[in-house]
PATI-82498 format. One record per residue (C-alpha): x negated, y negated, z negated. Coordinates in Angstrom, 3 decimals. Last residue first. Layout:
c1=X, c2=Y, c3=Z
...
// end
This chain:
c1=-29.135, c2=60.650, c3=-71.105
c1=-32.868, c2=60.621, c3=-72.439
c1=-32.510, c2=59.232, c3=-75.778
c1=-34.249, c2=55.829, c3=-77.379
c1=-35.160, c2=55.001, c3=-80.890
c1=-35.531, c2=51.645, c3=-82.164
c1=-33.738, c2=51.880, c3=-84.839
c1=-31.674, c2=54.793, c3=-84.946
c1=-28.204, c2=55.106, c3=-83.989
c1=-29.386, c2=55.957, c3=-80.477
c1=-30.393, c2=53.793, c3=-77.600
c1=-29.813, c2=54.970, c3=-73.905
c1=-32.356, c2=56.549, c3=-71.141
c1=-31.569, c2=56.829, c3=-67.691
c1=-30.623, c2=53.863, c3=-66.004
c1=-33.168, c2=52.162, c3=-67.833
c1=-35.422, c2=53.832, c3=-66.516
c1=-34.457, c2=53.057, c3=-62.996
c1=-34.357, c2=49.071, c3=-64.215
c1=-37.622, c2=49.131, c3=-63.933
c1=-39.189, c2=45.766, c3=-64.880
c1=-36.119, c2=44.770, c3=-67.405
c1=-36.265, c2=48.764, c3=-69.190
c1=-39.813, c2=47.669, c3=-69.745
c1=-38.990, c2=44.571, c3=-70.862
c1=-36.594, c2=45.479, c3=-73.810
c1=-38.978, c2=49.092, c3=-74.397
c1=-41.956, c2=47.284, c3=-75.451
c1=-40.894, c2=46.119, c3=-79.149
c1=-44.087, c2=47.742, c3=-80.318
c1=-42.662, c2=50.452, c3=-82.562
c1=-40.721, c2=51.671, c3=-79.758
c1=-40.075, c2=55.910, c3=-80.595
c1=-39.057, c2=57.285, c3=-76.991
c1=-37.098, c2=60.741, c3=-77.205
c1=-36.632, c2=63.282, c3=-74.219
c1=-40.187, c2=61.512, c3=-72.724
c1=-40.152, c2=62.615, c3=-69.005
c1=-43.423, c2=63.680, c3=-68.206
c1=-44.425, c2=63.590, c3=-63.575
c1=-41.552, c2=60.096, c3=-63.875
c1=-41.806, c2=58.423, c3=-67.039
c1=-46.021, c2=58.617, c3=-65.702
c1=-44.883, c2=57.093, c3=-61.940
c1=-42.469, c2=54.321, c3=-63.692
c1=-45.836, c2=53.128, c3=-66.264
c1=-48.089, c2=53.111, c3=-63.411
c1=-46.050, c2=51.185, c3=-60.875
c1=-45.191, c2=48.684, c3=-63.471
c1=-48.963, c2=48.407, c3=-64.348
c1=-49.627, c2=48.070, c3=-60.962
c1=-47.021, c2=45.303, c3=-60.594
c1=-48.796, c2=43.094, c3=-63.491
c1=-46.152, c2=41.688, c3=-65.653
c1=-45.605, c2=44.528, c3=-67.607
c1=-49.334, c2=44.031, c3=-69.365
c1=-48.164, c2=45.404, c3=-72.952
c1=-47.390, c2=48.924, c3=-71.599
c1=-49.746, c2=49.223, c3=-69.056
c1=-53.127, c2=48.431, c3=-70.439
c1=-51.804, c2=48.787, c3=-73.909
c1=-51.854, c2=52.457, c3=-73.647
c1=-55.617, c2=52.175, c3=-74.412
c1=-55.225, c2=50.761, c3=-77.482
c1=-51.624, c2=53.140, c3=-78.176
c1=-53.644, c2=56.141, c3=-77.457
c1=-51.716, c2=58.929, c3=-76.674
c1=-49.812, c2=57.213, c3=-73.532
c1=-50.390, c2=60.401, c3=-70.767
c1=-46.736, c2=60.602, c3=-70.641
c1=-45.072, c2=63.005, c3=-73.726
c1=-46.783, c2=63.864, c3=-76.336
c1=-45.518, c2=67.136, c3=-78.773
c1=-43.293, c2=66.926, c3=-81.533
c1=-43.679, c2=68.008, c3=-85.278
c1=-46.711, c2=66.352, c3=-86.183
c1=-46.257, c2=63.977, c3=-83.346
c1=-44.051, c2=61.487, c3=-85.079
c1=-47.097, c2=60.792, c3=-87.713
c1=-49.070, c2=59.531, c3=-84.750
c1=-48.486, c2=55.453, c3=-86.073
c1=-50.791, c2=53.073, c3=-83.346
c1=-47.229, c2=52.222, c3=-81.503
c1=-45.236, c2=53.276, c3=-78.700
c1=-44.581, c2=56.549, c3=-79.751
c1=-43.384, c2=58.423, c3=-76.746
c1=-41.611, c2=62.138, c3=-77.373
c1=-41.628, c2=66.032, c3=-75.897
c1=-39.438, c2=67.706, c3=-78.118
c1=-40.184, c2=70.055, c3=-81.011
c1=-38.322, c2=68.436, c3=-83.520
c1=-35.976, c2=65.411, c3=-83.622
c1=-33.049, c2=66.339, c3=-85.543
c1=-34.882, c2=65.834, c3=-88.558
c1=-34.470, c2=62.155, c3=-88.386
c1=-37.396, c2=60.162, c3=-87.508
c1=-38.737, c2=58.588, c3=-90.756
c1=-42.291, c2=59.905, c3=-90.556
c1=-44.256, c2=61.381, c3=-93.956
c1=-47.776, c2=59.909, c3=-93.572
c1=-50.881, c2=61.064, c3=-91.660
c1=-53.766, c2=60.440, c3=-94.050
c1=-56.657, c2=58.231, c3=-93.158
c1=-54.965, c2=55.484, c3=-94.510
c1=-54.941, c2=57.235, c3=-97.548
c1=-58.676, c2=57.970, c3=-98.117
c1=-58.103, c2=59.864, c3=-101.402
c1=-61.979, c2=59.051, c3=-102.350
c1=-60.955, c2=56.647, c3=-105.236
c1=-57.204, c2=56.113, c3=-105.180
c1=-56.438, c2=56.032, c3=-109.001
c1=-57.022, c2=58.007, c3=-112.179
c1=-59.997, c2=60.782, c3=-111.926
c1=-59.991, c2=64.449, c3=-110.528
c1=-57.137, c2=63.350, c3=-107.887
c1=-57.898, c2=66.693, c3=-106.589
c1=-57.938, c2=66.018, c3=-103.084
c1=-59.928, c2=63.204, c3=-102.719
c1=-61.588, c2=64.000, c3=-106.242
c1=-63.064, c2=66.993, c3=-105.130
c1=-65.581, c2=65.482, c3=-103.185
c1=-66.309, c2=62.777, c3=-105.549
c1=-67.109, c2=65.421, c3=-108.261
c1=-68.872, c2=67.477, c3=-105.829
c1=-71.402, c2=64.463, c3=-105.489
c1=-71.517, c2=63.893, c3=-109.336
c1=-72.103, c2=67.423, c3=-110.300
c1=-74.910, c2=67.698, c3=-108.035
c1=-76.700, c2=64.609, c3=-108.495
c1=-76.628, c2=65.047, c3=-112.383
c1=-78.148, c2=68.762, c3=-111.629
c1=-80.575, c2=67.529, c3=-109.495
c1=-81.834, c2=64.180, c3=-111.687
c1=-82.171, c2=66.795, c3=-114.646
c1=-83.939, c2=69.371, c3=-112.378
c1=-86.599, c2=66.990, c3=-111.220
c1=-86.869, c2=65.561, c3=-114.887
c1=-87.456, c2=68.797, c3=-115.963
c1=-90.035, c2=69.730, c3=-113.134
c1=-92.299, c2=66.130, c3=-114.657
c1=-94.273, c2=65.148, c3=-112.055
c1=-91.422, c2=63.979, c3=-109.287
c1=-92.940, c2=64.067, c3=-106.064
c1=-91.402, c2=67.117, c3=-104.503
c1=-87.531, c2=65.792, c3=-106.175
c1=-88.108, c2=62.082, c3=-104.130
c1=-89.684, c2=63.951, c3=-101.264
c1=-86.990, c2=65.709, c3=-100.582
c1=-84.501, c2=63.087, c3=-100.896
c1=-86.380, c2=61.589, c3=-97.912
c1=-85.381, c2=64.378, c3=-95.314
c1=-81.786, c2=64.864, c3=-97.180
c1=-80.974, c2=60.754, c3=-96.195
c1=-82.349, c2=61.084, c3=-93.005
c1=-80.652, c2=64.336, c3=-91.894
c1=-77.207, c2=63.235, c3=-93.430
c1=-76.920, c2=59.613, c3=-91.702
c1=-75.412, c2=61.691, c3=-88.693
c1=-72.620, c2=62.479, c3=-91.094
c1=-71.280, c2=58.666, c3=-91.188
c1=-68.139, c2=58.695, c3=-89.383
c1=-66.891, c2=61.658, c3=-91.461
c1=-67.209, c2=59.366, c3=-94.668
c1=-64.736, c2=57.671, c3=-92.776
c1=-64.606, c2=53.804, c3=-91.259
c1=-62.844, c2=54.386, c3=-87.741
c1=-63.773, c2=54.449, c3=-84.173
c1=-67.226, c2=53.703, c3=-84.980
c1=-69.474, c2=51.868, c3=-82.751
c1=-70.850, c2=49.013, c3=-85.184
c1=-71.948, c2=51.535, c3=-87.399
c1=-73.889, c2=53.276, c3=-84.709
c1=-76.573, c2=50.170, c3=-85.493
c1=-76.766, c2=52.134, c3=-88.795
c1=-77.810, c2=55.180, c3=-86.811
c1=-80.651, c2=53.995, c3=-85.112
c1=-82.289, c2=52.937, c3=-88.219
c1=-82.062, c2=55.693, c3=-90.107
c1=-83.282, c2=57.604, c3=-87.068
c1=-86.169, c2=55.611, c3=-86.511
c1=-86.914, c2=56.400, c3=-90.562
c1=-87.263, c2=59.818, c3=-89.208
c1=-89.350, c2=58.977, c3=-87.200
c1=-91.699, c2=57.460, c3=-89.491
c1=-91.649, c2=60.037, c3=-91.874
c1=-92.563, c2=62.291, c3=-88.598
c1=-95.594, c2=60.215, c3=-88.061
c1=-96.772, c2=60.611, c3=-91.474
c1=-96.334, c2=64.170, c3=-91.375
c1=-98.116, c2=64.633, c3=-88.035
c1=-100.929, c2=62.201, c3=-89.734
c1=-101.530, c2=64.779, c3=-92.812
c1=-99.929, c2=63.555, c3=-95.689
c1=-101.605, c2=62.726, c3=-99.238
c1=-99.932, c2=61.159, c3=-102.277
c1=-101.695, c2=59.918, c3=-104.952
c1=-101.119, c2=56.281, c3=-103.653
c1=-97.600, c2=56.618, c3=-104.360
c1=-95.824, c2=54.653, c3=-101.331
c1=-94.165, c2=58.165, c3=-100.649
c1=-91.686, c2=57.899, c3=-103.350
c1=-90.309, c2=54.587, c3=-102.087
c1=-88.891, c2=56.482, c3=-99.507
c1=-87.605, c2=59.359, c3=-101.591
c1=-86.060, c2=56.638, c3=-104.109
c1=-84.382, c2=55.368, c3=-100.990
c1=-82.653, c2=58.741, c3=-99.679
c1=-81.753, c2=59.726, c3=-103.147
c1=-79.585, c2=56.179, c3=-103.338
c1=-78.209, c2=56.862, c3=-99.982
c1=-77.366, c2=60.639, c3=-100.724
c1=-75.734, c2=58.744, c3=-104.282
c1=-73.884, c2=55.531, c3=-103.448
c1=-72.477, c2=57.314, c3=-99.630
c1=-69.673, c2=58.927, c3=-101.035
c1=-68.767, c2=55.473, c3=-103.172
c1=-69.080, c2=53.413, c3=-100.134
c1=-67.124, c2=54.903, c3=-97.932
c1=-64.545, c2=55.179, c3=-100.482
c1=-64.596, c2=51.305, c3=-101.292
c1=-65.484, c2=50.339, c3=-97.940
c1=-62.157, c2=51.653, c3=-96.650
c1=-59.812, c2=50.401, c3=-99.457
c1=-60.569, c2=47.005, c3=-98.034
c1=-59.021, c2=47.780, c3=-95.011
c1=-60.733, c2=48.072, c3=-91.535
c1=-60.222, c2=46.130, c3=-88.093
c1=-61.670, c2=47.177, c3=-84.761
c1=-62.676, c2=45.368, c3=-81.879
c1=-63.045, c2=47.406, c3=-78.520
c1=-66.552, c2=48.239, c3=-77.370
c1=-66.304, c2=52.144, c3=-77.388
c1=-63.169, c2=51.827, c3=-75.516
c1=-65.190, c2=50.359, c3=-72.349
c1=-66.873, c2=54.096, c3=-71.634
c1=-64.217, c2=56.840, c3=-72.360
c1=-60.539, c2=54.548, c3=-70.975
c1=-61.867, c2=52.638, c3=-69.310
c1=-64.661, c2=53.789, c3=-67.605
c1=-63.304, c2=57.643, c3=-67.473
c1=-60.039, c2=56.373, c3=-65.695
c1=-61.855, c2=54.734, c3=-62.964
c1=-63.764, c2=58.061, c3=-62.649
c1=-60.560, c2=60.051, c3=-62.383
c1=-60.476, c2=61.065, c3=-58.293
c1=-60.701, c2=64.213, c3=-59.188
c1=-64.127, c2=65.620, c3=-57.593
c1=-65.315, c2=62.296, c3=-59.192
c1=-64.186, c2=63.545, c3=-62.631
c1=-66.296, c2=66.532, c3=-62.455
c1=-69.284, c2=64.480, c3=-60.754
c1=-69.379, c2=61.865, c3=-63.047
c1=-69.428, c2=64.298, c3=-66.138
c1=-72.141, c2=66.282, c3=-63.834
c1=-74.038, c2=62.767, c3=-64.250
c1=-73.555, c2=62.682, c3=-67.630
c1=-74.781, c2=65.475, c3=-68.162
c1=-77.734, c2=64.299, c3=-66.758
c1=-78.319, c2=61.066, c3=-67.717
c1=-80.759, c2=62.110, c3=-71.097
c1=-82.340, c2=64.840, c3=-69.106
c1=-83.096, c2=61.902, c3=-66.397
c1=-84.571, c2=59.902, c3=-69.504
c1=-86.680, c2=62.182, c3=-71.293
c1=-88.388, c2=62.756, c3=-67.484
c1=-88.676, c2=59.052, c3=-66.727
c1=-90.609, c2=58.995, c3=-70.536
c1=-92.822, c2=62.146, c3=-68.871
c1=-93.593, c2=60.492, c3=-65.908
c1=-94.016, c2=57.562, c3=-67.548
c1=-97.080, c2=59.440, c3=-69.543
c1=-96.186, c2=60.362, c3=-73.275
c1=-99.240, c2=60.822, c3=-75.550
c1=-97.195, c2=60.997, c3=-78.344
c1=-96.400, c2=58.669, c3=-81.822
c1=-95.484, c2=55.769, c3=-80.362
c1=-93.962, c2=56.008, c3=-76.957
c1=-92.257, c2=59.355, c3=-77.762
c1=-90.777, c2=57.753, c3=-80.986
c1=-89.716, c2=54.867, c3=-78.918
c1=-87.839, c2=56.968, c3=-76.180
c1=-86.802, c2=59.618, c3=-78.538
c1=-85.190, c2=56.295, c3=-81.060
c1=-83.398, c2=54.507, c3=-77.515
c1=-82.144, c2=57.578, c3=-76.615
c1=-80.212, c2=57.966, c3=-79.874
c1=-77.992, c2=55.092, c3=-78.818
c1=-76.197, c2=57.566, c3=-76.939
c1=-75.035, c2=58.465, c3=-80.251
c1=-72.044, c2=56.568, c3=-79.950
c1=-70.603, c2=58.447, c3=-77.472
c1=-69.582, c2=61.496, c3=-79.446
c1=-69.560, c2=65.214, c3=-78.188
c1=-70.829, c2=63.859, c3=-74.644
c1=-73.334, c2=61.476, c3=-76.524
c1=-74.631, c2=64.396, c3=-78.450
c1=-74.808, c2=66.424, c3=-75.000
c1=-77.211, c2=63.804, c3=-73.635
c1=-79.022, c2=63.462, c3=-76.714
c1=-80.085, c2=67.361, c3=-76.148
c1=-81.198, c2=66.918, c3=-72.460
c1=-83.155, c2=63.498, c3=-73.830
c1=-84.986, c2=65.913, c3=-75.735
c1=-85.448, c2=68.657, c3=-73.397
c1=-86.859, c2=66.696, c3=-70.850
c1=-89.653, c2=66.026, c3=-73.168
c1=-90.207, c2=69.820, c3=-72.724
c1=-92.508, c2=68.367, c3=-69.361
c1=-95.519, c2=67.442, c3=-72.162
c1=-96.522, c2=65.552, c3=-74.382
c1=-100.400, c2=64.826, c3=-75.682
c1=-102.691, c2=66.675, c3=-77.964
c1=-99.831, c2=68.808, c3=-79.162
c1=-98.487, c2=68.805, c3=-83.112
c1=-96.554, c2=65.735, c3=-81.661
c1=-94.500, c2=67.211, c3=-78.887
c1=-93.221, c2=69.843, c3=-81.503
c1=-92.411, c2=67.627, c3=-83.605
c1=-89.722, c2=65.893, c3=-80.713
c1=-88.154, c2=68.991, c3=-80.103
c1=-86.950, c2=69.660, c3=-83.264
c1=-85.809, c2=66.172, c3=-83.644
c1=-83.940, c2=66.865, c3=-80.108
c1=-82.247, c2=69.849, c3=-81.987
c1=-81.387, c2=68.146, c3=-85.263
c1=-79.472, c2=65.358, c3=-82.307
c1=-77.299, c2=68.335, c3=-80.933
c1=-76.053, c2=69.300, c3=-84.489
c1=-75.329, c2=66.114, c3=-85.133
c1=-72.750, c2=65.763, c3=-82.266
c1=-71.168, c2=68.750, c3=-83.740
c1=-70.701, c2=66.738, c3=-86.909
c1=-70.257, c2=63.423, c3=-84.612
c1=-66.681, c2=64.887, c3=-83.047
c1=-65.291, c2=66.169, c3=-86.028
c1=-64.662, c2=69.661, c3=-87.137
c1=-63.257, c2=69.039, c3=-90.573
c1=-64.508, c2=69.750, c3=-93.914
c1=-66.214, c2=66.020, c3=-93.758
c1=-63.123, c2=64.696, c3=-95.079
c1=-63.304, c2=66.362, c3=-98.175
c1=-65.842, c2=63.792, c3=-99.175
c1=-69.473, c2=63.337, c3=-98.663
c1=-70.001, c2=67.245, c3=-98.673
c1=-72.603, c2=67.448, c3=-96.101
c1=-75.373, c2=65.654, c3=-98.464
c1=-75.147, c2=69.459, c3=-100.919
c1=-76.036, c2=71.383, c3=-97.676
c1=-78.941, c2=68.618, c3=-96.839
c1=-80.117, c2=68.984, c3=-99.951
c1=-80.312, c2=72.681, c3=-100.581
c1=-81.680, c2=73.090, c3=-97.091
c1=-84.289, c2=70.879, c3=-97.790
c1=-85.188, c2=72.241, c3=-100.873
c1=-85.629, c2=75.874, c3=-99.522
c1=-89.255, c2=75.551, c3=-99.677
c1=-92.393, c2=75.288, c3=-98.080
c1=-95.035, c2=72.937, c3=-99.747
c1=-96.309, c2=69.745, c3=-98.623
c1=-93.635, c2=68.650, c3=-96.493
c1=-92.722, c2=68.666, c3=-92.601
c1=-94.564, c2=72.133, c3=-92.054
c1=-93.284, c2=73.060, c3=-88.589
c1=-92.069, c2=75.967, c3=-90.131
c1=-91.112, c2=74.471, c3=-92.971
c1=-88.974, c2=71.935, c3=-91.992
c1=-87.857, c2=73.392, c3=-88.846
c1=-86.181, c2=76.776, c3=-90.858
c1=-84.188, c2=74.336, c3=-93.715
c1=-83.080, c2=71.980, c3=-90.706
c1=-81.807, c2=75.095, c3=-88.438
c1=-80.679, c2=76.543, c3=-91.855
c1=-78.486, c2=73.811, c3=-92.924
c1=-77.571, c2=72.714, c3=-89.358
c1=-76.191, c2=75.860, c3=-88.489
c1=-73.931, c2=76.351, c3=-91.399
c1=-72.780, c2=73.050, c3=-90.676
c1=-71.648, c2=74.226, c3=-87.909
c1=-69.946, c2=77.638, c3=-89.256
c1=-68.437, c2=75.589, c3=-91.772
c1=-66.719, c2=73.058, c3=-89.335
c1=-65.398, c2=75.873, c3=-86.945
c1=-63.257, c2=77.349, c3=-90.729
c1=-61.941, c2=74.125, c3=-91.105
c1=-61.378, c2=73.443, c3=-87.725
c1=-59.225, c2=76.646, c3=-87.469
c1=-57.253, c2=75.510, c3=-90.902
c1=-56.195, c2=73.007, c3=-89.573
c1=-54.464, c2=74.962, c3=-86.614
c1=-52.369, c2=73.512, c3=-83.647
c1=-52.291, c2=76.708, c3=-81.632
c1=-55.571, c2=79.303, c3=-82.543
c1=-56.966, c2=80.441, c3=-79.358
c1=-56.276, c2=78.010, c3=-76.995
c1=-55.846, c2=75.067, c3=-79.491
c1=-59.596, c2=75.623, c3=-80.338
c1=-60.487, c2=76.266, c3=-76.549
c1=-59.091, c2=72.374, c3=-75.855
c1=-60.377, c2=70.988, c3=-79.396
c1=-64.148, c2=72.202, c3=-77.899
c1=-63.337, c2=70.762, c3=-75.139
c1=-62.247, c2=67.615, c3=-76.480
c1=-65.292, c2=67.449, c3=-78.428
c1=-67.190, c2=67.967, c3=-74.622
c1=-65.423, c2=64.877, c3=-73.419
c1=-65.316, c2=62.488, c3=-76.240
c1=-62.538, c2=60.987, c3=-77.309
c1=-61.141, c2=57.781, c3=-76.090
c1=-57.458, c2=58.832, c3=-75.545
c1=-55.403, c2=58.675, c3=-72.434
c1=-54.338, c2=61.846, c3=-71.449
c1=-53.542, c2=62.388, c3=-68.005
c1=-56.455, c2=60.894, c3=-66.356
c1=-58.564, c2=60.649, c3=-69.348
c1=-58.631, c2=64.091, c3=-70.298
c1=-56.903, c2=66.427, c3=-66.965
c1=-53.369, c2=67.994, c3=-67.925
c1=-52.958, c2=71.307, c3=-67.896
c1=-51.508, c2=72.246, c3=-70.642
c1=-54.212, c2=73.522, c3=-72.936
c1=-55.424, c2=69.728, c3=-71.981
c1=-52.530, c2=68.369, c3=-73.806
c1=-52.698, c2=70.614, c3=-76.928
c1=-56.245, c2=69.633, c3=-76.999
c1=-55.907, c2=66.373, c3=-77.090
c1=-52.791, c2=66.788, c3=-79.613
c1=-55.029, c2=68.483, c3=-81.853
c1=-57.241, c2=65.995, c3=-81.403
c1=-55.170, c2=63.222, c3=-83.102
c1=-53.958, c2=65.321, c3=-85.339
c1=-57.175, c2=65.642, c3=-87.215
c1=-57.959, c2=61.880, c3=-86.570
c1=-54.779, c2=61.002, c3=-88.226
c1=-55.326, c2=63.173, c3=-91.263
c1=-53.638, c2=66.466, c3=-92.276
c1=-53.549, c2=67.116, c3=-96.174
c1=-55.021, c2=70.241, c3=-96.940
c1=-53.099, c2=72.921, c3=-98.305
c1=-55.399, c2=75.646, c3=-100.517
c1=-57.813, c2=78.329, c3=-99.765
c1=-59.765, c2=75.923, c3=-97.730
c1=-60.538, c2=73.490, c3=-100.810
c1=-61.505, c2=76.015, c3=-103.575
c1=-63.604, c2=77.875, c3=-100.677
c1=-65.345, c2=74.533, c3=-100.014
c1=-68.242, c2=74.466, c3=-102.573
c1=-68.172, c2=78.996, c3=-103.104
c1=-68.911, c2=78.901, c3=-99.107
c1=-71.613, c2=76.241, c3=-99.432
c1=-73.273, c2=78.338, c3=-102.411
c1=-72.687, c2=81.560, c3=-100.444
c1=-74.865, c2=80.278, c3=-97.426
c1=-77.869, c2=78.888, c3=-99.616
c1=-78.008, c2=82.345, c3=-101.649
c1=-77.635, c2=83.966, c3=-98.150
c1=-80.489, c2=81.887, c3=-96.929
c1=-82.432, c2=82.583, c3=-100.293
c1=-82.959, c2=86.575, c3=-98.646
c1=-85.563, c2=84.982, c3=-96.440
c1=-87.914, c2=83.828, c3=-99.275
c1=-89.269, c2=80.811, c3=-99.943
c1=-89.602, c2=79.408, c3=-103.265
c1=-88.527, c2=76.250, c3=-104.513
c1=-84.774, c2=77.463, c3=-104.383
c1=-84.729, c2=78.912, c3=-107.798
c1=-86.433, c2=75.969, c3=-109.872
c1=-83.968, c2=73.458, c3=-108.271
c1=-81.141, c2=75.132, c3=-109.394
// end
């Protein structure tokens, strides 16, 4: 495989294209499981199809421009799998040739070739979780574009005002997910190392970097939901998470081989019979910036997924590259390929598959599980108080609770009046018909306003409550 992709011609790209499409065609064309992060913005953009404002009225910590995206996605297409399925591929469709077109044109490795393409398609497939359209694949996307940017600076004698453009392009990544803001911090040392950047031109990277956010600020300003965005967008980011064992384990297996091609690249270039012009060198060094910038992401992560870990792709494909380019001996090359290959699709399958015995790649907890509400209870407008979304599948959200982290502001902090005030004024504008209390909440609640109370009553279920 290797053999036919180290040329370059244009006509490869639809070689390139139809191998992704023939890797995930045996996956779309059958039923996915749906996983909690799946639903979860589904039902963001269910919410905001309604009419109700992110953050404000929906209290998740999502990303604005993601939920966007899951806003016109739900538009079009209703509460549709399959639909960020098929928006995924056409991403990473983008980011294969955007990354296979920069590194040659801007003439990243020795020879031109549609290697890097090839890898970075084959690094996508992690696990069949990174089918999906999640928030830090499109974030990625943004992130390839500020790289691009960022070469060109450096085959110039000294920067110039397209800086802005960089910190322009992070800006959006942090809009589609937050974490990446920490990207700013690899453009603004890249640019300080490796360019001629004045402080005009670093104050420059930096205002494109705040700007979106500023006409974020502005937007919500306009509606009186800036206090909202802070806590519910900004201070969620910090929150303490916990992770099962069972986490690591597939995490770690989908990341064993890309990371293990990414090192052996590295180490590759260390071979004193190697020769790199200094733009080549400098961009080996920036990319290992990157690497670097996004394992302190780690700490960010809303949840441990392969999915959570797709802005490690560019790094990991660039130095792979070099690992295959370097080798001296092509059928060794090919060998190490080929064995790559089968094992990476192997894992990927196996998720769904169940390819090999036991729960290696099936990411369960990622999974939304069968609920136990009674099948009476469809298509209604319910509460879950509790971190378990499963009852949504077949219900829509009720009150702007979504997020049982963030819903703990009000709901577990009944003692405050506000939070009383808050709670009664949200039962009031979206009347939950059914209220699911896997918190034990609804005792004290019903004590603080005894108007709900009033007006909802316990069914033979436990802890289900009826609106009278």
């Amino acid at each position: 495989m290797l053999s036919f992709f180290r040329s370059y011609f244009s006509y490869q790209y639809v070689a390139l294209i139809g191998l992704l499409l023939l890797i995930r065609l045996p996956l779309l064309l059958r039923p996915m499981p749906l996983l909690i992060p799946e639903l979860n913005w589904m039902l963001v953009g269910e919410q905001m199809s309604a009419g109700h404002l992110l953050y404000r009225d929906v209290w998740d910590s999502i990303s604005p421009l993601s939920a966007t995206v899951y806003w016109g996605i739900h538009s079009l297409f209703g509460r549709s799998v399959i639909a960020l399925h098929l928006a995924a591929t056409v991403v990473s469709v983008f980011q294969i040739v955007y990354f296979n077109y920069l590194t040659n044109a801007r003439d990243v490795y020795s020879d031109r070739s549609f290697w890097p393409g090839l890898i970075y398609m084959l690094f996508l497939h992690l696990s069949f979780d990174c089918l999906t359209l999640s928030p830090v694949l499109m974030a990625t996307s943004f992130l390839l574009l500020a790289f691009g940017t960022l070469i060109r600076q450096m085959e110039r004698r000294g920067a110039t005002d397209e800086v802005f453009e960089v910190g322009f392009y992070l800006g959006l990544a942090a809009l589609f997910y937050l974490p990446s803001a920490l990207f700013i911090v690899w453009a603004s040392v890249s640019l300080l190392l490796y360019t001629g950047a004045t402080f005009r031109q670093h104050s420059l990277t930096f205002f494109g970097f705040l700007f979106p956010f500023a006409v974020m600020a502005l937007f919500y300003y306009m509606r009186d939901g800036l206090d909202d965005v802070n806590r519910n967008l900004l201070s969620s980011v910090f929150r303490v998470r916990q992770y099962a064992l069972s986490d690591f384990q597939s995490l770690l297996f989908s990341l064993l081989i890309p990371m293990g091609l990414g090192v052996l690249g590295f180490l590759s270039l260390f071979n004193t019979r190697n020769r790199y012009v200094n733009v080549q060198q400098r961009i080996q060094q920036i990319m290992m910036l990157w690497f670097v910038t996004a394992v302190l992401t780690i700490a960010l992560v809303p949840y441990l997924a392969p999915m959570s870990f797709l802005s490690f792709v560019p790094p990991m494909a660039y130095f792979a590259v070099f690992y295959f380019e370097n080798q001296r001996k092509n059928w060794l090359a090919e060998t190490a390929f080929g064995l790559s290959f089968t094992l990476m699709l192997l894992l990927f399958y196996q998720g769904l598959l169940g390819l090999i015995p036991g729960q290696l790649g099936q990411l369960t907890n990622l999974r939304v599980q069968q609920t136990s509400l009674p099948a009476a209870i469809r298509n209604e407008p319910i509460l879950v108080i509790g971190e378990d979304l499963s009852a949504y599948r077949d219900n829509r959200p009720a009150t702007p609770y979504l997020n049982w982290d963030l819903a703990q502001y009000d709901l577990k902090n009944l003692d405050n009046y506000q939070a009383v005030v808050h709670v009664f004024d949200n039962f009031r504008n979206d009347p939950p018909t059914f209220i699911i209390d896997r918190e034990q909440v609804v005792g004290k609640l019903f004590q603080r306003i005894p108007a709900l109370a009033a007006r909802y009553e316990k069914t033979a279920y436990p802890d289900v409550y009826k609106l009278k």
